[in-house]
C-alpha positions in Angstrom: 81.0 63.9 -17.0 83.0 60.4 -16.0 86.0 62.0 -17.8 83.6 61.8 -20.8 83.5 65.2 -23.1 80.8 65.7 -25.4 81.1 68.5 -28.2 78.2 70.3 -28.4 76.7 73.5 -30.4 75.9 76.2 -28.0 73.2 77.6 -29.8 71.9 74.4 -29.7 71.4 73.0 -26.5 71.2 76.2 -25.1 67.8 77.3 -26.5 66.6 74.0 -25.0 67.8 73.9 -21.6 67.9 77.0 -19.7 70.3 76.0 -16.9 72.9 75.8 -19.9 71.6 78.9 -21.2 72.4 80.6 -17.8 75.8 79.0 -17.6 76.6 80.9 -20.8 76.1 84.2 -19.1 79.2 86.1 -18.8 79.2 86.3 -15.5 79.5 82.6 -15.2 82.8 80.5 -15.6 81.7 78.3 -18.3 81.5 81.5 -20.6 84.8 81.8 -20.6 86.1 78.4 -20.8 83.0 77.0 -22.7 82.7 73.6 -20.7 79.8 72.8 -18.3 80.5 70.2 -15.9 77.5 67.7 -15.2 78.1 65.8 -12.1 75.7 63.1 -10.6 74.9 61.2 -13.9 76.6 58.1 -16.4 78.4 59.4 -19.0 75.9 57.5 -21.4 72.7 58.9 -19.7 74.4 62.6 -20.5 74.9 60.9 -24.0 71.7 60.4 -24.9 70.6 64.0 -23.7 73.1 65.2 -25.7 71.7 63.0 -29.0 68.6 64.3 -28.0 69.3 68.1 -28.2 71.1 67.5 -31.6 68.9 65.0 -33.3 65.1 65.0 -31.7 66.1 61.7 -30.9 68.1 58.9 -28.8 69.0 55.4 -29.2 70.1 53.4 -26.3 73.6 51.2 -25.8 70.9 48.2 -25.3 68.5 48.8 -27.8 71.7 48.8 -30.3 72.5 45.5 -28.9 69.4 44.5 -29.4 69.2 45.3 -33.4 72.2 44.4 -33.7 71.6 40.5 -32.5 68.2 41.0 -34.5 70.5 41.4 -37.7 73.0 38.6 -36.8 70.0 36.1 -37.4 68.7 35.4 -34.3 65.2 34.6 -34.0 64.8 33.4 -30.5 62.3 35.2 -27.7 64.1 36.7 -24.5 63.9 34.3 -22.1 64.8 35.2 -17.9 68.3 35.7 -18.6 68.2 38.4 -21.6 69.0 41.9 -19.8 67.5 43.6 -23.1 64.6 44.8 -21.4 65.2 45.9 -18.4 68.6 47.1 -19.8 66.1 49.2 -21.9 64.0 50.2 -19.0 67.0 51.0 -16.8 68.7 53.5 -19.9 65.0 55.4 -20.2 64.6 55.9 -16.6 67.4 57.2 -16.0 67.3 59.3 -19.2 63.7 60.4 -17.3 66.1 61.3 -14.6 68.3 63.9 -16.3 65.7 65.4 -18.3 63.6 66.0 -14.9 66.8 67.5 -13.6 66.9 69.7 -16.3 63.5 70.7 -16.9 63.2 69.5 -20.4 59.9 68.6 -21.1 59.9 67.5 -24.5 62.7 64.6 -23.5 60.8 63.5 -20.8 57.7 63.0 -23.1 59.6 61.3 -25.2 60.9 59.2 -22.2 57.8 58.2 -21.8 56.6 57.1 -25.2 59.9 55.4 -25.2 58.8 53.4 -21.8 55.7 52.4 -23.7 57.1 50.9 -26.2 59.9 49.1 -24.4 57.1 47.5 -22.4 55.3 45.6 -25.2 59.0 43.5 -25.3 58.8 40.1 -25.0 58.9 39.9 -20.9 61.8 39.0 -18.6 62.0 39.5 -15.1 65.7 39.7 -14.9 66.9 43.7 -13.1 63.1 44.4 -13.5 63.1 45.4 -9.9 65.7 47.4 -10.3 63.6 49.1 -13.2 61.0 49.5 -10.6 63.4 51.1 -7.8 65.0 53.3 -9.9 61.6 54.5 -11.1 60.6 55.2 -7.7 63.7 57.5 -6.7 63.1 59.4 -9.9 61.5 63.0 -8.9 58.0 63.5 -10.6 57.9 60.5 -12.3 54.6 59.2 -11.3 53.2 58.3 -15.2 56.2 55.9 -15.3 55.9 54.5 -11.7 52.1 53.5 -12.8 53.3 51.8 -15.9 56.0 50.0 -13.7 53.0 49.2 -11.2 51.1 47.7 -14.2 53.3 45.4 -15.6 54.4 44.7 -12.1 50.8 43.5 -11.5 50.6 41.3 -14.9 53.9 39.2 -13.8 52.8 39.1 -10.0 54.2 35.4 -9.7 57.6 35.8 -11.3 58.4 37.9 -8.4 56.1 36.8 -5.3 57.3 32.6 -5.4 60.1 31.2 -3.4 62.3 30.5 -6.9 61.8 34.7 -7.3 66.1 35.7 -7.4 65.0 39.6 -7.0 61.8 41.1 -5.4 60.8 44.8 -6.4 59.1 45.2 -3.1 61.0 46.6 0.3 60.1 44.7 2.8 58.3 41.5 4.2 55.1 43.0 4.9 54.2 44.0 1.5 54.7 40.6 0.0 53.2 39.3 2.5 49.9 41.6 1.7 50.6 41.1 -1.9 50.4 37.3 -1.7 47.1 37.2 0.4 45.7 39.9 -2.0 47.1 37.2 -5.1 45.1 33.9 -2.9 41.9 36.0 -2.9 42.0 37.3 -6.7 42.4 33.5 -7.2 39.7 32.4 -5.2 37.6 35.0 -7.0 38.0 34.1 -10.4 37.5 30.2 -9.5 34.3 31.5 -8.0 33.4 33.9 -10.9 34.3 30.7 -13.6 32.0 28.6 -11.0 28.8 30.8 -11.5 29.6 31.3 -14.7 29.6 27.7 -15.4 26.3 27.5 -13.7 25.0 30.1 -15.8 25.3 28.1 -19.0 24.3 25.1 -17.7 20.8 26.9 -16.7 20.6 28.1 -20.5 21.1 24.8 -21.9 18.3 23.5 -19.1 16.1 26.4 -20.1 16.3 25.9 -23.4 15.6 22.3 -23.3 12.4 23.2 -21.2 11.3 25.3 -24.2 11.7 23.3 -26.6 9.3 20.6 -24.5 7.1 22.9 -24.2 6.8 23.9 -27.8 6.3 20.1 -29.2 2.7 19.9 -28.0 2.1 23.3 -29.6 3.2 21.9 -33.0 1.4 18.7 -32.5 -1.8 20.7 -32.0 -1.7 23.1 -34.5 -0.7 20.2 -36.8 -4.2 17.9 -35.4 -6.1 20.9 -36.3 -5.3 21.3 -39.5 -5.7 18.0 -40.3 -9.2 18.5 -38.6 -10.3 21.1 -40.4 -8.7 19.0 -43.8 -10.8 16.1 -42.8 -14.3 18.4 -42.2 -13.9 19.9 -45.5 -13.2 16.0 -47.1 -16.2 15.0 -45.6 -18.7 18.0 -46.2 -17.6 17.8 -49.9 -18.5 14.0 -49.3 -21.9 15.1 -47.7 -22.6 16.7 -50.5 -22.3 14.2 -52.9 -24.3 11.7 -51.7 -27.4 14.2 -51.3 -27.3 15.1 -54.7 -27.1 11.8 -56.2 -30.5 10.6 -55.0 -32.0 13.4 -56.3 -30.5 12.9 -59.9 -32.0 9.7 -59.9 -35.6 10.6 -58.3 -35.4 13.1 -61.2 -34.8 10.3 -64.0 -37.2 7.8 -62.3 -40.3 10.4 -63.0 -38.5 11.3 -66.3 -39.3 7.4 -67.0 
């Protein structure tokens, strides 16, 4: 591939992909001279097939980068002009690519998973579109086009101003839609933050209406205890004062 060779175990890779499998037949050149040609694909995207068959596993030329600028000490986020992430994107798509080609399901679930993660990466909209198009020309692909579409949708803006330097959309029309559709999300959630502003304010209103209406409840059931506290006082009082005559009637025929 590309003048590239890669050494390979046949019983390896060929119990994984058929089309090698077949190639091995006898009747087939590549049993005799032991070489399959791949045409059509980078050198490093057949590289990390390759990985893939021998290890369960593939590391991209980016991601290595990556770490490897991780381990020199530096600590700072990706701003618009790191290529890490859509350097990442653009290796797993087109690993996606290959493994479609070659019917090897396992790689592109991995793919996939792969995708996932490279997504939660500090974002940067520099060759994102290209991410996106390449995505799109990739046959049966349409888990990774919806997580393209997603993100896509987060980081509307970077791409839909004037200062955008690369649009992931193909033609005028559909930024055109996409910017009206952007206005009247907008106008939505001014609206929704309107009524929902509103909403408290009634609460606090409602609540300050209660509380009105519960201070001459407590001021009544306080006056009616201290009713009833001052009837008792004064029945106890009653009370008194007609028996003390009658103690001293009783001690005025006693004299």
């Amino acid at each position: 591939c590309d003048g590239t060779t890669f050494p390979v175990h046949k019983a390896v890779v060929c119990s994984q992909v058929e089309a090698f499998a077949a190639a091995c037949e006898e009747r087939f050149q590549e049993a005799c001279t032991g070489v399959y040609h791949i045409d059509g694909f980078q050198a490093s995207t057949v590289g990390y097939m390759v990985e893939y068959l021998d290890a369960g596993d593939y590391t991209t030329e980016s991601e290595r980068k990556r770490d490897t600028t991780g381990l020199c000490g530096t600590t700072s986020r990706p701003n618009r002009s790191t290529p890490f992430l859509s350097g990442i994107l653009i290796a797993h798509i087109q690993v996606a690519e290959i493994a479609e080609y070659y019917q090897v399901s396992k790689l592109k679930a991995l793919v996939e998973r792969k995708i996932d993660k490279t997504l939660q990466m500090p974002w940067s909209s520099k060759g994102f579109a290209t991410a996106v198009d390449l995505a799109y020309r990739v046959p049966n692909a349409e888990s990774i086009r919806d997580k393209m579409a997603g993100v896509l949708v987060q980081h509307l803006d970077d791409f839909l101003s004037d200062e955008a330097a690369e649009s992931p959309f193909a033609d005028d029309v559909s930024v055109r839609v996409l910017c009206l559709m952007r206005e009247a999300s907008k106008a939505s959630a001014r609206s929704i933050q309107a009524l929902h502003s509103e909403c408290n304010s009634l609460k606090e209103q409602l609540a300050r209406e209660r509380e009105k209406q519960a201070q001459p409840a407590q001021y009544a059931v306080m006056s009616g205890t201290r009713l009833r506290r001052d009837r008792s006082t004064l029945s106890a009082r009653s009370r008194q004062l007609l028996l003390t005559p009658r103690r001293t009637n009783q001690l005025l025929r006693l004299d």
